[in-house]
C-alpha positions as CSV (number, residue, x, y, z in Angstrom):
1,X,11.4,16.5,5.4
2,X,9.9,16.1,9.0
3,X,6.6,14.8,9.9
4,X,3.4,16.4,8.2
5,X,1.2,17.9,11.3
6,X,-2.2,16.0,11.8
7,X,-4.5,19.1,12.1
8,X,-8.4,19.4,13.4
9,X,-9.8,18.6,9.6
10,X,-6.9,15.3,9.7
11,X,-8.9,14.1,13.1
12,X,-12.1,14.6,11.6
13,X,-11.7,13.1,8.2
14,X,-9.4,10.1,9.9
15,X,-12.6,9.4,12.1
16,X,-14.9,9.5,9.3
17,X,-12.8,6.7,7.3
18,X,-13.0,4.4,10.6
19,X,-16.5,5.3,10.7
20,X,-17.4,4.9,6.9
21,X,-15.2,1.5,7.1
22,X,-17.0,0.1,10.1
23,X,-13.8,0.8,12.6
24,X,-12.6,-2.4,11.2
25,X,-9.5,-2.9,8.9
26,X,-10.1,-3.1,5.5
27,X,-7.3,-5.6,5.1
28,X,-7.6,-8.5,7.6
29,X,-11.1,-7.5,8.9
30,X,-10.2,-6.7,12.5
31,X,-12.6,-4.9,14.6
32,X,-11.7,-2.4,16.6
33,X,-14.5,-0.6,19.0
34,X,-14.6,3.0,18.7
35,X,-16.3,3.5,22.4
36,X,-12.5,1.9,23.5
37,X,-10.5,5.1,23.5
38,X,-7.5,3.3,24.3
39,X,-8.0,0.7,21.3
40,X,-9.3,2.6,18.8
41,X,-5.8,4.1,18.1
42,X,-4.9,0.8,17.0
43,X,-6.9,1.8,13.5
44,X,-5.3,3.9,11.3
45,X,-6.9,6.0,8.4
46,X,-4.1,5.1,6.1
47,X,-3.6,7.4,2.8
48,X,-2.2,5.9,-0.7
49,X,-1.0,9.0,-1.7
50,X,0.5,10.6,0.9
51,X,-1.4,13.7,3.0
52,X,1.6,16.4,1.6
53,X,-1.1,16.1,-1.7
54,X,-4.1,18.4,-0.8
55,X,-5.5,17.4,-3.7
56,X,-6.4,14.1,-2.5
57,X,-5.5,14.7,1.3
58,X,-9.1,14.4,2.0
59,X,-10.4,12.2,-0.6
60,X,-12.4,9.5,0.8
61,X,-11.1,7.2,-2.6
62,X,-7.3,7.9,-1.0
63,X,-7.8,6.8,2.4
64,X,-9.1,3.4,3.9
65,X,-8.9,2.1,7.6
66,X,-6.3,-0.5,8.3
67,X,-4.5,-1.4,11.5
68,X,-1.2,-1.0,12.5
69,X,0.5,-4.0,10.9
70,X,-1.4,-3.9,7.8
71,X,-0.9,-0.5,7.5
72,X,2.9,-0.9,8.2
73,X,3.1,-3.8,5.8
74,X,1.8,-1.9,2.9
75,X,3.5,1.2,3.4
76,X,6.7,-1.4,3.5
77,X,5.7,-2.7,0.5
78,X,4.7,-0.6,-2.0
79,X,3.3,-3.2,-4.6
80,X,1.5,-5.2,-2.1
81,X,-0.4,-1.2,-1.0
82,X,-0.6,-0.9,-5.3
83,X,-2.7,-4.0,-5.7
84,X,-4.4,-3.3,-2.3
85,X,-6.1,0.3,-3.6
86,X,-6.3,-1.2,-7.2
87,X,-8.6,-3.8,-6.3
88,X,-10.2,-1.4,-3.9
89,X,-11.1,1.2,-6.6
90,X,-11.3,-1.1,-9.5
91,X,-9.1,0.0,-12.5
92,X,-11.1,3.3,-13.3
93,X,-11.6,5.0,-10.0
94,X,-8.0,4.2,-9.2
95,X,-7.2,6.3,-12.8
96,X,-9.7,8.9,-11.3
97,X,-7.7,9.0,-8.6
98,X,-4.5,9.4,-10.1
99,X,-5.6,12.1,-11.8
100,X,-6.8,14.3,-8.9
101,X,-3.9,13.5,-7.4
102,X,-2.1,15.5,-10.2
103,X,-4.1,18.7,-9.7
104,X,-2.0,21.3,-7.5
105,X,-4.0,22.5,-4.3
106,X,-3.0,24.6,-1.7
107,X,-3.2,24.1,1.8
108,X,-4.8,27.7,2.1
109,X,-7.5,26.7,-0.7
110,X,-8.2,23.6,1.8
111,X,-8.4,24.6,5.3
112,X,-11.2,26.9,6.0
113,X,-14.0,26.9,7.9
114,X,-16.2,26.1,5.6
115,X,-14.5,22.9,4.2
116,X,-14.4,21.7,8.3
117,X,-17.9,22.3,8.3
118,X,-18.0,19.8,5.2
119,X,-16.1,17.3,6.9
120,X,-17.7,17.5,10.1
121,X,-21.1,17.2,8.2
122,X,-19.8,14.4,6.3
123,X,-19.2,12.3,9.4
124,X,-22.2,12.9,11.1
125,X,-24.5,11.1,7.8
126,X,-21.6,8.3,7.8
């Protein structure tokens, strides 16, 4: 299976993670400045489960901002990323989560203009 494509909602969700997370890595509590173009990359909005679920693709309770080598060390480490959104969510939300995550979605119930409009208005009050 090749690489899932990062689409417009993907660059607008992904920036309202960094936002909601204070463009700083939720893991070691680097800051990164979001007026650097050029560093800003460096801050990934990184997904538990993974963005091929639509159900939680743009859950803010599935996605969390973490640099590059925390978010390579906990997608190399699956238990270590476990614990991470565990203690994150606390033992309920992360059940919540779960759950959703079970509920079949379709990408064409998703991407409208509608639910960009959502997104887009979700970053702006961030």
């Amino acid at each position: 299976m090749g690489a899932i494509k990062r689409t417009k909602y993907d660059k607008v969700f992904s920036n309202y993670i960094r936002t909601r997370d204070k463009w700083t890595c939720q893991r070691c509590s680097k800051y990164y400045n979001p007026e650097e173009p050029n560093k800003r990359m460096g801050l990934h909005c990184s997904h538990y489960y993974g963005r091929g679920r639509y159900s939680v693709r743009f859950d803010p309770d599935n996605a969390v901002a973490l640099c590059y080598g925390c978010h390579r060390h906990l997608g190399s480490n699956p238990s270590d990323h476990l614990d991470f959104i565990r203690e994150r969510l606390g033992p309920d939300k992360f059940r919540e989560l779960t759950q959703r995550r079970n509920i079949i979605v379709k990408k064409s119930q998703m991407l409208n203009d509608d639910f960009y409009n959502e997104l887009k208005l979700m970053l702006e009050n961030e």
